[in-house]
PQR file of N, CA, C, O and H, with PARSE charges and radii, in Angstrom:
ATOM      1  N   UNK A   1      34.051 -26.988  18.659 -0.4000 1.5000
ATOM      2  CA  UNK A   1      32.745 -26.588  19.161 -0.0000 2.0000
ATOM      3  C   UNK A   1      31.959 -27.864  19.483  0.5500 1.7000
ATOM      4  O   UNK A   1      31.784 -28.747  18.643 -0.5500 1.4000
ATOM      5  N   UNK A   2      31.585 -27.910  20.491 -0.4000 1.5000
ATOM      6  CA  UNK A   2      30.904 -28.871  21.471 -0.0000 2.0000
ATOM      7  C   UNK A   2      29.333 -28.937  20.309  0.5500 1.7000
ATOM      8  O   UNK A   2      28.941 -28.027  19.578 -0.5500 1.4000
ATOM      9  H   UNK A   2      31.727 -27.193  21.174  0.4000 1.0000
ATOM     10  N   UNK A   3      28.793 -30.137  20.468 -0.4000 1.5000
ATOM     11  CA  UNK A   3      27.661 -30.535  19.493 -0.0000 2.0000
ATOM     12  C   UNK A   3      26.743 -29.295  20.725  0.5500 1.7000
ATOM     13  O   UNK A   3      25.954 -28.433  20.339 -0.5500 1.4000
ATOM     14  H   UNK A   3      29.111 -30.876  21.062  0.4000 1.0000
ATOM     15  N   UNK A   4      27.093 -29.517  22.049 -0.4000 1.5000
ATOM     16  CA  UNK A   4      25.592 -29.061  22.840 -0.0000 2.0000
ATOM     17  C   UNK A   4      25.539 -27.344  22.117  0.5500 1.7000
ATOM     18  O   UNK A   4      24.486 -26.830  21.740 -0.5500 1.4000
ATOM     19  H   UNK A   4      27.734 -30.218  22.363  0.4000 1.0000
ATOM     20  N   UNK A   5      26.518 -26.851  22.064 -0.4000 1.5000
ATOM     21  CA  UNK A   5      26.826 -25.703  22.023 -0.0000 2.0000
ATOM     22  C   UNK A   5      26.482 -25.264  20.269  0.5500 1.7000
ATOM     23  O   UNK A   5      26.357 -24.081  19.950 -0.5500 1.4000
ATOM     24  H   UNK A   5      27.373 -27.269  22.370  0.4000 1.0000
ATOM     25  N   UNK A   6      26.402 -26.018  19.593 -0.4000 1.5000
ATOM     26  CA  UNK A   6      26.196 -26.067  17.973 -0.0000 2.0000
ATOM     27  C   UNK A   6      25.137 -26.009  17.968  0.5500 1.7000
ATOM     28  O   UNK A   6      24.636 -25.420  17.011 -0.5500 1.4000
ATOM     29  H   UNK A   6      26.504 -26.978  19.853  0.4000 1.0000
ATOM     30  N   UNK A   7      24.094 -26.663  19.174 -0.4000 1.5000
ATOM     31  CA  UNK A   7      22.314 -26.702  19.207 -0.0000 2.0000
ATOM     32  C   UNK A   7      21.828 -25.485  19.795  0.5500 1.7000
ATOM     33  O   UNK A   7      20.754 -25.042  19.388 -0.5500 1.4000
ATOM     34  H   UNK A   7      24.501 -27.141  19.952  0.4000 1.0000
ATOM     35  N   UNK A   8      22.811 -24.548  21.185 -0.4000 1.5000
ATOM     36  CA  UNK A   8      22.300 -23.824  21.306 -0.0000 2.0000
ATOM     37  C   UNK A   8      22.268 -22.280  20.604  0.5500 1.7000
ATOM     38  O   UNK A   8      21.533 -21.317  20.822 -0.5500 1.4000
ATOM     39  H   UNK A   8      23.683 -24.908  21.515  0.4000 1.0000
ATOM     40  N   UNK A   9      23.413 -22.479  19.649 -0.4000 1.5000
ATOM     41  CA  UNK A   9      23.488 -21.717  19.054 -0.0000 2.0000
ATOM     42  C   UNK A   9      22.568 -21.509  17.698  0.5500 1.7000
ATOM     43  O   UNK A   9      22.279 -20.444  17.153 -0.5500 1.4000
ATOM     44  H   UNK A   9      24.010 -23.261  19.472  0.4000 1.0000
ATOM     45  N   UNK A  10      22.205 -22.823  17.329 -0.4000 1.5000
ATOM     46  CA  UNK A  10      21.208 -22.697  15.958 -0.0000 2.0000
ATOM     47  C   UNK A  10      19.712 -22.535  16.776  0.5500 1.7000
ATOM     48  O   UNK A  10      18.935 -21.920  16.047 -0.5500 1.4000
ATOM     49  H   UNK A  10      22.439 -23.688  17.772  0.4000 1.0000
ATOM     50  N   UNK A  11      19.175 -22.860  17.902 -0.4000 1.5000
ATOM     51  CA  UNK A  11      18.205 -22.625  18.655 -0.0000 2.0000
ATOM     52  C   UNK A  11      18.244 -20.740  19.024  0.5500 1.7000
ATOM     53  O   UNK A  11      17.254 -20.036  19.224 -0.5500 1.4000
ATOM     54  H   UNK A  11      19.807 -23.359  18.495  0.4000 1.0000
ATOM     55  N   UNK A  12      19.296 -20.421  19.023 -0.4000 1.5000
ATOM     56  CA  UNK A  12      19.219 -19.003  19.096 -0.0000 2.0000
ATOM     57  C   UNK A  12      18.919 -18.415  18.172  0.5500 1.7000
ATOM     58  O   UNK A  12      18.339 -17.347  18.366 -0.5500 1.4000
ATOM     59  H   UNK A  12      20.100 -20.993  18.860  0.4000 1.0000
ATOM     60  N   UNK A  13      19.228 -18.930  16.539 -0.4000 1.5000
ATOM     61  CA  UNK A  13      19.591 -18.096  15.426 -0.0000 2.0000
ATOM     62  C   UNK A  13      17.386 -18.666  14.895  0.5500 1.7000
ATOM     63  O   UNK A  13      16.570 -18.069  14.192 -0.5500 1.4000
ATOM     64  H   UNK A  13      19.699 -19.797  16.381  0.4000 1.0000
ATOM     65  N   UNK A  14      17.287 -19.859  15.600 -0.4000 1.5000
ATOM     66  CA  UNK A  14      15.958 -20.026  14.986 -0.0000 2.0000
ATOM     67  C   UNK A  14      14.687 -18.951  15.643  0.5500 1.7000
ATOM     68  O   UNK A  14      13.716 -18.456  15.073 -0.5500 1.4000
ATOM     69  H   UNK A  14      17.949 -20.344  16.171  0.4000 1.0000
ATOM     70  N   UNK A  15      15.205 -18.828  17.219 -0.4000 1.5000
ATOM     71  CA  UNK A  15      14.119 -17.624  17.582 -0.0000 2.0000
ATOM     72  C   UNK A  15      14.293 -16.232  17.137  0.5500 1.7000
ATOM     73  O   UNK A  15      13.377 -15.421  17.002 -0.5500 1.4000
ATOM     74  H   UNK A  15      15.994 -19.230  17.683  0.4000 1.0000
ATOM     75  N   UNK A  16      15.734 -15.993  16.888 -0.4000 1.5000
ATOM     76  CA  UNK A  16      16.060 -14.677  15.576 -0.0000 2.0000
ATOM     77  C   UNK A  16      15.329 -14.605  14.842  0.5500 1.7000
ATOM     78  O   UNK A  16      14.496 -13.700  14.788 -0.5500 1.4000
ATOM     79  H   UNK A  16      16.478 -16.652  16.998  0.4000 1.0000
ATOM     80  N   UNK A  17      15.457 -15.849  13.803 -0.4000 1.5000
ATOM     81  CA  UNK A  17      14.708 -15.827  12.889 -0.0000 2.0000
ATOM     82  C   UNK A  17      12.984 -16.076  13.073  0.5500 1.7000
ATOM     83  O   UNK A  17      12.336 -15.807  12.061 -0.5500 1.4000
ATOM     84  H   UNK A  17      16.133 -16.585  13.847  0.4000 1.0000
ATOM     85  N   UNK A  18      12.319 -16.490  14.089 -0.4000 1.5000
ATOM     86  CA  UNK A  18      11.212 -16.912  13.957 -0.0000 2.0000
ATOM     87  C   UNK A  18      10.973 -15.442  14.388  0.5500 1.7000
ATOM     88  O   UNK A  18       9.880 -15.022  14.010 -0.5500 1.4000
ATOM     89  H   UNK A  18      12.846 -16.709  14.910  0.4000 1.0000
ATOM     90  N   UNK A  19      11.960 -14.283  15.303 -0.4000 1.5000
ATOM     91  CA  UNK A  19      11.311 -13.070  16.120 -0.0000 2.0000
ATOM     92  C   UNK A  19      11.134 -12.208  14.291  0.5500 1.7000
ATOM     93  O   UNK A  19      10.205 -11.471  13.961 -0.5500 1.4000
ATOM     94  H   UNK A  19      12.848 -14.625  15.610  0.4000 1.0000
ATOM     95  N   UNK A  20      11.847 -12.454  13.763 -0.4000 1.5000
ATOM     96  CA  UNK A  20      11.983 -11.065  12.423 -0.0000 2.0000
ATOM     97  C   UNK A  20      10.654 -11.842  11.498  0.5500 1.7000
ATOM     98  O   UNK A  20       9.776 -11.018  11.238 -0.5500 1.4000
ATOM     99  H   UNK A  20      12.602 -13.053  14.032  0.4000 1.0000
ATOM    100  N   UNK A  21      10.436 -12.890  11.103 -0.4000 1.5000
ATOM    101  CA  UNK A  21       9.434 -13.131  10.212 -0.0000 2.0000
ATOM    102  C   UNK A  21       8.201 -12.615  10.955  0.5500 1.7000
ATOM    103  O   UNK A  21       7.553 -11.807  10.290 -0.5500 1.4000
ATOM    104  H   UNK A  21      11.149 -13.559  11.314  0.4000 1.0000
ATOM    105  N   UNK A  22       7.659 -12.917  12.323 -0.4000 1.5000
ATOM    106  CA  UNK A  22       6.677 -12.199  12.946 -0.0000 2.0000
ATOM    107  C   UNK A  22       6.305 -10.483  12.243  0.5500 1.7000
ATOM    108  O   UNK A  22       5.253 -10.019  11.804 -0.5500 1.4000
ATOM    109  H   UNK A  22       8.186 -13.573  12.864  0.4000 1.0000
ATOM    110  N   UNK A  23       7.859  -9.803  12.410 -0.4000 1.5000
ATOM    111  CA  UNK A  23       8.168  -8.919  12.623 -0.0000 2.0000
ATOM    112  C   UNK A  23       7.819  -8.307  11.476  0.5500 1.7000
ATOM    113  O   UNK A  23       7.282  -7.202  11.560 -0.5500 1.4000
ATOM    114  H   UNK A  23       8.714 -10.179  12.767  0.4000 1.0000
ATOM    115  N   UNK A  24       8.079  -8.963  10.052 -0.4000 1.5000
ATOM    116  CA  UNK A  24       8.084  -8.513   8.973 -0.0000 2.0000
ATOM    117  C   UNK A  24       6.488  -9.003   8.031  0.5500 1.7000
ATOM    118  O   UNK A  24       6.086  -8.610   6.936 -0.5500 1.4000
ATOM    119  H   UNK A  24       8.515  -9.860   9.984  0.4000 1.0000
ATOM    120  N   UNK A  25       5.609 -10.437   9.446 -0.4000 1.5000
ATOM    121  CA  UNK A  25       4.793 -10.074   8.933 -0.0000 2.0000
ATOM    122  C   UNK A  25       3.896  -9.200   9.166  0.5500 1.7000
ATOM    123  O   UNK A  25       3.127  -8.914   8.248 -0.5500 1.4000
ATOM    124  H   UNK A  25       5.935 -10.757  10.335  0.4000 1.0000
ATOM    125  N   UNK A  26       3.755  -8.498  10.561 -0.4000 1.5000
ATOM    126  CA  UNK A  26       3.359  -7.668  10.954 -0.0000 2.0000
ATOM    127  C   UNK A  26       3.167  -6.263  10.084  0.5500 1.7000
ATOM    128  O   UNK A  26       2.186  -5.521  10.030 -0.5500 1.4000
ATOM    129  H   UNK A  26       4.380  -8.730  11.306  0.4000 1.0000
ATOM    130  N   UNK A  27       4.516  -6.163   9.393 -0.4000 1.5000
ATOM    131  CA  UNK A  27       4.998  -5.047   8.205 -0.0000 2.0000
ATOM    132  C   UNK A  27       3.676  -5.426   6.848  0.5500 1.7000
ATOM    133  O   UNK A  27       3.041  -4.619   6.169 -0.5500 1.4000
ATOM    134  H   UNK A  27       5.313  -6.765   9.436  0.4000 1.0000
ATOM    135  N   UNK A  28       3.649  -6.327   6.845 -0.4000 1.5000
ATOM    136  CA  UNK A  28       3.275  -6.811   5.612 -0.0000 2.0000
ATOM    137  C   UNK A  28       1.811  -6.094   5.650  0.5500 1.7000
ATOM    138  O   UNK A  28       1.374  -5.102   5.067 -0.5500 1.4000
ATOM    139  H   UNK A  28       4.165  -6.982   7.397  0.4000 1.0000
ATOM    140  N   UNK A  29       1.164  -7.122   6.692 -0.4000 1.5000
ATOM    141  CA  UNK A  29      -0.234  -6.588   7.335 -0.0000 2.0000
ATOM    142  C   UNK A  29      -0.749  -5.523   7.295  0.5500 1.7000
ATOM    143  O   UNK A  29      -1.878  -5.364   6.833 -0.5500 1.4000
ATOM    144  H   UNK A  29       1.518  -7.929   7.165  0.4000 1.0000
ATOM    145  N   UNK A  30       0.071  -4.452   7.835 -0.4000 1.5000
ATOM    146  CA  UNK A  30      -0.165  -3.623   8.333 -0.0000 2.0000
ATOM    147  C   UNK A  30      -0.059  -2.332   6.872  0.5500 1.7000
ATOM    148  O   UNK A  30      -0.607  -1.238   7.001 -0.5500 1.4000
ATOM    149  H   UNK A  30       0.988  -4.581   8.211  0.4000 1.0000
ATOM    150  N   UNK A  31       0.875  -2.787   5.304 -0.4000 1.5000
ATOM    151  CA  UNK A  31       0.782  -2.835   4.649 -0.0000 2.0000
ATOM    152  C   UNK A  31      -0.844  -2.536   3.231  0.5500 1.7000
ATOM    153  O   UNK A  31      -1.344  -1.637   2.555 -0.5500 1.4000
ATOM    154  H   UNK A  31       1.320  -3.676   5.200  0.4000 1.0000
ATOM    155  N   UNK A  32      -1.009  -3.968   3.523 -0.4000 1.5000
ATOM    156  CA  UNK A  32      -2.095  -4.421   3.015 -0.0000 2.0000
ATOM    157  C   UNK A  32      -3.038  -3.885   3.264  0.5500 1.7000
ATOM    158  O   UNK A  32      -3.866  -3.656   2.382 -0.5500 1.4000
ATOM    159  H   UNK A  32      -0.603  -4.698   4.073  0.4000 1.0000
ATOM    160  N   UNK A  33      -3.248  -3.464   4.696 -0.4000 1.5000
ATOM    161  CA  UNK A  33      -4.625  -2.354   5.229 -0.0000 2.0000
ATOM    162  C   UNK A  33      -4.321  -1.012   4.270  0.5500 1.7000
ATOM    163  O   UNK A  33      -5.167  -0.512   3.529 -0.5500 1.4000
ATOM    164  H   UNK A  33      -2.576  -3.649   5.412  0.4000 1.0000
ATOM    165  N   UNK A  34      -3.383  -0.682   4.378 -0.4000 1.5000
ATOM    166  CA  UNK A  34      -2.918   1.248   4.113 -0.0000 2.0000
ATOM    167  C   UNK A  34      -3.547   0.573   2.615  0.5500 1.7000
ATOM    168  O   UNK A  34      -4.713   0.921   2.427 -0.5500 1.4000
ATOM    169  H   UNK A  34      -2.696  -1.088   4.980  0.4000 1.0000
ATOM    170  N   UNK A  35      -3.002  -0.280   1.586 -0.4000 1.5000
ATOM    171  CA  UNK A  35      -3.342  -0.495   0.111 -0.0000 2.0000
ATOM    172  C   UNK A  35      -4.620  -0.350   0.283  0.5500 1.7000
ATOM    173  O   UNK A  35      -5.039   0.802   0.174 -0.5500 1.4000
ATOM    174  H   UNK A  35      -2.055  -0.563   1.738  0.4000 1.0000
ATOM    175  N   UNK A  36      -5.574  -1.399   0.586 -0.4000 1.5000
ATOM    176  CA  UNK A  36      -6.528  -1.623   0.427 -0.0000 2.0000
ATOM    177  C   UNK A  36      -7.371   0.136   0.837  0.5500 1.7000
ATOM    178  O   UNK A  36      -8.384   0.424   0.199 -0.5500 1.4000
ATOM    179  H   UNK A  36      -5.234  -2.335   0.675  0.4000 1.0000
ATOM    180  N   UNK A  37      -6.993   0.833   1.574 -0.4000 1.5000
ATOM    181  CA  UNK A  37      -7.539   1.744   2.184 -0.0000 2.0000
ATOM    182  C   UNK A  37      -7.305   2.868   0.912  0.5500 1.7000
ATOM    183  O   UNK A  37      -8.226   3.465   0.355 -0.5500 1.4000
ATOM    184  H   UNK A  37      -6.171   0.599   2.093  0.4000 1.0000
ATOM    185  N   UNK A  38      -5.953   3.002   0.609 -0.4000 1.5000
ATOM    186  CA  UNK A  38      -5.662   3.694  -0.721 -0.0000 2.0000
ATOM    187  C   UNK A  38      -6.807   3.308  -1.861  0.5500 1.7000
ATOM    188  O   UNK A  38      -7.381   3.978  -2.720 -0.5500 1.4000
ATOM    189  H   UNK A  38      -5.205   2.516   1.061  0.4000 1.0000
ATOM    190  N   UNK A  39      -6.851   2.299  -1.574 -0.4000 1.5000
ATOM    191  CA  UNK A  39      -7.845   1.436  -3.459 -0.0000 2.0000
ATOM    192  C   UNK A  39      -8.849   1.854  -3.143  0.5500 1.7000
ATOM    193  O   UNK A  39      -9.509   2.084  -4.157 -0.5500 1.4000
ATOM    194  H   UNK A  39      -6.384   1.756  -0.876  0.4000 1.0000
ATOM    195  N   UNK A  40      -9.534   2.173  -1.993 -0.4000 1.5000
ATOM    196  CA  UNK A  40     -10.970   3.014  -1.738 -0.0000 2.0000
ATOM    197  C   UNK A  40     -11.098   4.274  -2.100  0.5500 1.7000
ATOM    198  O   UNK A  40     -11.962   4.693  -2.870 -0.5500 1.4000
ATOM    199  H   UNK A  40      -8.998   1.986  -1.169  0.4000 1.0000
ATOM    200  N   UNK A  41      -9.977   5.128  -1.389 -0.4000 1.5000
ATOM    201  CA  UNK A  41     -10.339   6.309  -1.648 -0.0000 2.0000
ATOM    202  C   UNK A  41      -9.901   6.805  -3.051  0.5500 1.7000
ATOM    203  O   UNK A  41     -10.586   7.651  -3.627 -0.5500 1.4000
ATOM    204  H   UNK A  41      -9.275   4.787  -0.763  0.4000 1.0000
ATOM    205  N   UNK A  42      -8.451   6.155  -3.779 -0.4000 1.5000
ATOM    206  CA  UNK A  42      -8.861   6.278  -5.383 -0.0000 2.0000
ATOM    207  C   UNK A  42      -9.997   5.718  -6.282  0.5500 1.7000
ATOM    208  O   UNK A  42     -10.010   5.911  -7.498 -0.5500 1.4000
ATOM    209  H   UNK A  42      -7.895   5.469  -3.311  0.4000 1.0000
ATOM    210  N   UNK A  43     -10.741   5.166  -5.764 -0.4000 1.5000
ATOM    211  CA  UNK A  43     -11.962   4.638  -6.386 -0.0000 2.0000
ATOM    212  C   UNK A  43     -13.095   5.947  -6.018  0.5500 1.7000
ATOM    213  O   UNK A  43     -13.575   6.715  -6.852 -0.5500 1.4000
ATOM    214  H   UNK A  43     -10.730   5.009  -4.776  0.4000 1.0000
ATOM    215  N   UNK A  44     -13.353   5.950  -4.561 -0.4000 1.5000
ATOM    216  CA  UNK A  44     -14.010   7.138  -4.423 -0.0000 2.0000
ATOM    217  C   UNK A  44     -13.952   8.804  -5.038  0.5500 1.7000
ATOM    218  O   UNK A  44     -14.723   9.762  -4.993 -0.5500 1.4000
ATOM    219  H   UNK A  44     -12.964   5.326  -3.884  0.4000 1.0000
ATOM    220  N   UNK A  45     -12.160   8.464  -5.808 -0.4000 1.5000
ATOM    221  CA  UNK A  45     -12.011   9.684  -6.103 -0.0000 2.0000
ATOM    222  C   UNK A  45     -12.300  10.057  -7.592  0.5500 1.7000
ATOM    223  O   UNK A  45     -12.528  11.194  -8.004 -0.5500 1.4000
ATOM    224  H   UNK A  45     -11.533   7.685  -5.845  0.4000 1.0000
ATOM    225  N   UNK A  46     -12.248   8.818  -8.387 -0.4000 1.5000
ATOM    226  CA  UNK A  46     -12.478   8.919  -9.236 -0.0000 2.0000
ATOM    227  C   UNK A  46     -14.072   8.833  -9.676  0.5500 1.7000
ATOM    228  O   UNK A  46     -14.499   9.499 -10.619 -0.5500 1.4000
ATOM    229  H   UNK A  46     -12.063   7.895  -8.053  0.4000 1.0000
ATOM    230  N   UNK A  47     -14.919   7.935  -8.890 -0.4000 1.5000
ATOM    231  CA  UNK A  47     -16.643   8.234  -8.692 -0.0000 2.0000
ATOM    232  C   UNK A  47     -17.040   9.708  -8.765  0.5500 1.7000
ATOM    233  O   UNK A  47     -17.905  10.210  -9.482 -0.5500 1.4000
ATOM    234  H   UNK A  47     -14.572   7.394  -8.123  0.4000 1.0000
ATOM    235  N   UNK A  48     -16.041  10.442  -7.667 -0.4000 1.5000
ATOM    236  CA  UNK A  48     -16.689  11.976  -7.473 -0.0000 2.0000
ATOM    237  C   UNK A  48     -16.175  13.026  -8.459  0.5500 1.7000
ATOM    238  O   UNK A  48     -16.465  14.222  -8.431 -0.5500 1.4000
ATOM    239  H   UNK A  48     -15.338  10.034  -7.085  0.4000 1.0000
ATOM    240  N   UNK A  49     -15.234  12.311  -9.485 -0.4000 1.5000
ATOM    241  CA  UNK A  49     -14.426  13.162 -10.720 -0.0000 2.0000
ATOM    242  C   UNK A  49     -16.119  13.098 -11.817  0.5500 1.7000
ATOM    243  O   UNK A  49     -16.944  13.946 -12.154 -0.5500 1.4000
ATOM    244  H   UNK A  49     -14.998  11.340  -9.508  0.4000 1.0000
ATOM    245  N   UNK A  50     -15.986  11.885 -12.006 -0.4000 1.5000
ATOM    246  CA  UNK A  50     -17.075  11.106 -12.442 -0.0000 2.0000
ATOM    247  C   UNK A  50     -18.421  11.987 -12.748  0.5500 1.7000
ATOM    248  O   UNK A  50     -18.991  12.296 -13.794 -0.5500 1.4000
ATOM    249  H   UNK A  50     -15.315  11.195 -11.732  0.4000 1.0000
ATOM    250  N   UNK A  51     -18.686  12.268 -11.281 -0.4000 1.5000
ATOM    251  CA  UNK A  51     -20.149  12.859 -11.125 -0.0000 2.0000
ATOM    252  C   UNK A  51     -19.973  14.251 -11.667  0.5500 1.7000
ATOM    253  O   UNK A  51     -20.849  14.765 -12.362 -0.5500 1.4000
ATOM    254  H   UNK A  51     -18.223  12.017 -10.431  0.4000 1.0000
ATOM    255  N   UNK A  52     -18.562  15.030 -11.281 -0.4000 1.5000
ATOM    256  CA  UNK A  52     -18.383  16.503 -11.305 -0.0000 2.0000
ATOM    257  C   UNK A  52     -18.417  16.511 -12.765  0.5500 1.7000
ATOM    258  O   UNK A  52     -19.117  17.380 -13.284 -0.5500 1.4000
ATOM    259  H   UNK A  52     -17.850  14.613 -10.716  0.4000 1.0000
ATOM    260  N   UNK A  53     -17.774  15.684 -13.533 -0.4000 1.5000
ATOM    261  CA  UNK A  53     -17.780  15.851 -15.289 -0.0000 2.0000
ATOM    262  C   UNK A  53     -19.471  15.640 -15.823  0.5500 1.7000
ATOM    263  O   UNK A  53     -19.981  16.360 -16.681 -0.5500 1.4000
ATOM    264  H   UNK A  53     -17.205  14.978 -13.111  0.4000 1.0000
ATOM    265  N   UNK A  54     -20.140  14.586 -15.172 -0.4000 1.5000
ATOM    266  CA  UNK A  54     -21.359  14.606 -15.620 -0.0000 2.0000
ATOM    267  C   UNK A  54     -22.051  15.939 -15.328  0.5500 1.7000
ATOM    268  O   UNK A  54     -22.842  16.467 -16.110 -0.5500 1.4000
ATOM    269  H   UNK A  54     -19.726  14.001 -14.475  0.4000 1.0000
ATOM    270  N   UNK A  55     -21.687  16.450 -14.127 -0.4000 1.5000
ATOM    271  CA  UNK A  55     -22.462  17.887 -14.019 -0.0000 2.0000
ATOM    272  C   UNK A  55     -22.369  19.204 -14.815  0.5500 1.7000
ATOM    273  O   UNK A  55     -23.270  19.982 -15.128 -0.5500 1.4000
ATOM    274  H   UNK A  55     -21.044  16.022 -13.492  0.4000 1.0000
ATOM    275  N   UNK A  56     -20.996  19.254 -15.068 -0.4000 1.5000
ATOM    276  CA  UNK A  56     -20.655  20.347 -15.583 -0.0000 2.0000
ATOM    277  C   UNK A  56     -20.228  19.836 -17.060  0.5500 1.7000
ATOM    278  O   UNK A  56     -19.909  20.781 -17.781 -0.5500 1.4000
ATOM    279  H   UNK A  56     -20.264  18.622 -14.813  0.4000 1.0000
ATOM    280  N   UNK A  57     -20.163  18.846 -17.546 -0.4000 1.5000
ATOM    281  CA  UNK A  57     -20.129  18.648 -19.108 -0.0000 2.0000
ATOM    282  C   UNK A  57     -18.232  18.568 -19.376  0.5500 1.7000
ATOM    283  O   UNK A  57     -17.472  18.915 -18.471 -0.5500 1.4000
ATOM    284  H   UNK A  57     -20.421  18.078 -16.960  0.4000 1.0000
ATOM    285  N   UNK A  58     -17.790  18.141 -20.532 -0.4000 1.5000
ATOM    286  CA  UNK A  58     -16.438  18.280 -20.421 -0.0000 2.0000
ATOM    287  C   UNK A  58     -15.986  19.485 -20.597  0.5500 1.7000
ATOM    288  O   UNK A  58     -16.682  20.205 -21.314 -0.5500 1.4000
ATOM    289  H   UNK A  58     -18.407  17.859 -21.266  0.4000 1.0000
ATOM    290  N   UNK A  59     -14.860  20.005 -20.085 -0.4000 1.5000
ATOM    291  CA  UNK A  59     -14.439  21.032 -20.218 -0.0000 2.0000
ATOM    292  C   UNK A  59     -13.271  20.990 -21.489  0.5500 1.7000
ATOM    293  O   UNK A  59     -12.300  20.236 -21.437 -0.5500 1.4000
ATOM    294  H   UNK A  59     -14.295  19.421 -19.504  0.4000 1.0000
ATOM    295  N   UNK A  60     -13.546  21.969 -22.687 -0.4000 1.5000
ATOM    296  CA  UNK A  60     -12.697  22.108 -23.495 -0.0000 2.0000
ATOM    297  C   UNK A  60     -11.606  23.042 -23.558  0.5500 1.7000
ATOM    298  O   UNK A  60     -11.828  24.232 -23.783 -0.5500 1.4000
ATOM    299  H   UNK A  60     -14.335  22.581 -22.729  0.4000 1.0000
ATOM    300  N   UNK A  61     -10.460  22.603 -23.379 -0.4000 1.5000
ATOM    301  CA  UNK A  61      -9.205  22.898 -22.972 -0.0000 2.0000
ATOM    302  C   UNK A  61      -8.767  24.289 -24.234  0.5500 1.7000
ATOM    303  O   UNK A  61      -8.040  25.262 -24.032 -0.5500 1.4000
ATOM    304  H   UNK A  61     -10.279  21.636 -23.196  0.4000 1.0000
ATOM    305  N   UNK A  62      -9.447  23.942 -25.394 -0.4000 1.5000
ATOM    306  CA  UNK A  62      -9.100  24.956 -26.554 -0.0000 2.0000
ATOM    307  C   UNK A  62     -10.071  26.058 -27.004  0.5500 1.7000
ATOM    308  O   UNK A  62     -10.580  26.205 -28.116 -0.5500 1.4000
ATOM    309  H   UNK A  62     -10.037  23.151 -25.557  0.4000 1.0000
ATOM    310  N   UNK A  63     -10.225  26.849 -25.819 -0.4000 1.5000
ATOM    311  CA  UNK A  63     -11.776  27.495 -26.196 -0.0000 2.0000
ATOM    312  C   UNK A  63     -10.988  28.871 -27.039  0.5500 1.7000
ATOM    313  O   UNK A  63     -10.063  29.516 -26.546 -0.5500 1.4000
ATOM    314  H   UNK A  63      -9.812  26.730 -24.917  0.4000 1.0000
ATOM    315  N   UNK A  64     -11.687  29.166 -28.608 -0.4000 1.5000
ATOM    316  CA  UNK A  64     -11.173  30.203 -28.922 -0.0000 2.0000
ATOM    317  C   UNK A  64     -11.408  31.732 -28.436  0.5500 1.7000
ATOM    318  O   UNK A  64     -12.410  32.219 -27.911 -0.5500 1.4000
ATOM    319  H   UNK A  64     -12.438  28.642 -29.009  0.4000 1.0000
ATOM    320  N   UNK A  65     -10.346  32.253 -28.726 -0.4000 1.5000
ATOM    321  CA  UNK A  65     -10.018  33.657 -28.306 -0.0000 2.0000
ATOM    322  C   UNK A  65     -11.665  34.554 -28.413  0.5500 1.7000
ATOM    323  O   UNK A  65     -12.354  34.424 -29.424 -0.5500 1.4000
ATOM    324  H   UNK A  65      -9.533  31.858 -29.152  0.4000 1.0000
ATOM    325  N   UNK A  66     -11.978  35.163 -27.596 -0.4000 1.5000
ATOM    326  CA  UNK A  66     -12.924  35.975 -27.743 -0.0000 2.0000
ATOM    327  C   UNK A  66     -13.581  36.630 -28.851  0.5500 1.7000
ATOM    328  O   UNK A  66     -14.764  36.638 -29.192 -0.5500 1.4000
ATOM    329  H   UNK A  66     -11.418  35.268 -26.775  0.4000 1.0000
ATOM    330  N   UNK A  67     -12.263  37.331 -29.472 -0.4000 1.5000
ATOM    331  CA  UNK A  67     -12.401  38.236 -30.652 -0.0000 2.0000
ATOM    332  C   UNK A  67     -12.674  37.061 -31.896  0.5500 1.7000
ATOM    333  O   UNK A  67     -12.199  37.508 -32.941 -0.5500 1.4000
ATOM    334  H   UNK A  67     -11.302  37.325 -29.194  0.4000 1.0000
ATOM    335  N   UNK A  68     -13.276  35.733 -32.098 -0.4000 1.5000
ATOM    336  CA  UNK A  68     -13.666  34.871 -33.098 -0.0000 2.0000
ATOM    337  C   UNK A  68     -15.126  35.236 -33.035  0.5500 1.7000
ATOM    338  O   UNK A  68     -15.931  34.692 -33.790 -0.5500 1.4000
ATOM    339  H   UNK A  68     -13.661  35.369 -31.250  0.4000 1.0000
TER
END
């Protein structure tokens, strides 16, 4: 294998590689939004759990039978 041919071949394998890291950071990014977007609305969800328990008081799971 010819040296020219050893360069154009690692020059190929480097825009491979430079096309997939783009590629995967793009993944990453695009990632990080959906999290961050998740961490809001479980925060929001738990604020509005929050408020509903302050309104209505806790609810006790063991309420006795009527006939007590």
């Amino acid at each position: 294998m010819s040296l020219e041919m050893r360069i154009a071949d690692l020059e190929s394998r480097l825009a491979f590689q430079d096309d997939t890291i783009q590629a995967l950071n793009d993944v990453l990014v695009e990632q990080q939004r959906m999290v961050e977007r998740l961490q809001l609305q479980v925060a929001a969800l738990a604020k509005r759990q929050e408020e509903l328990l302050g309104q209505f008081g806790p609810v006790d799971d063991e309420t006795p039978p009527p006939h007590y």
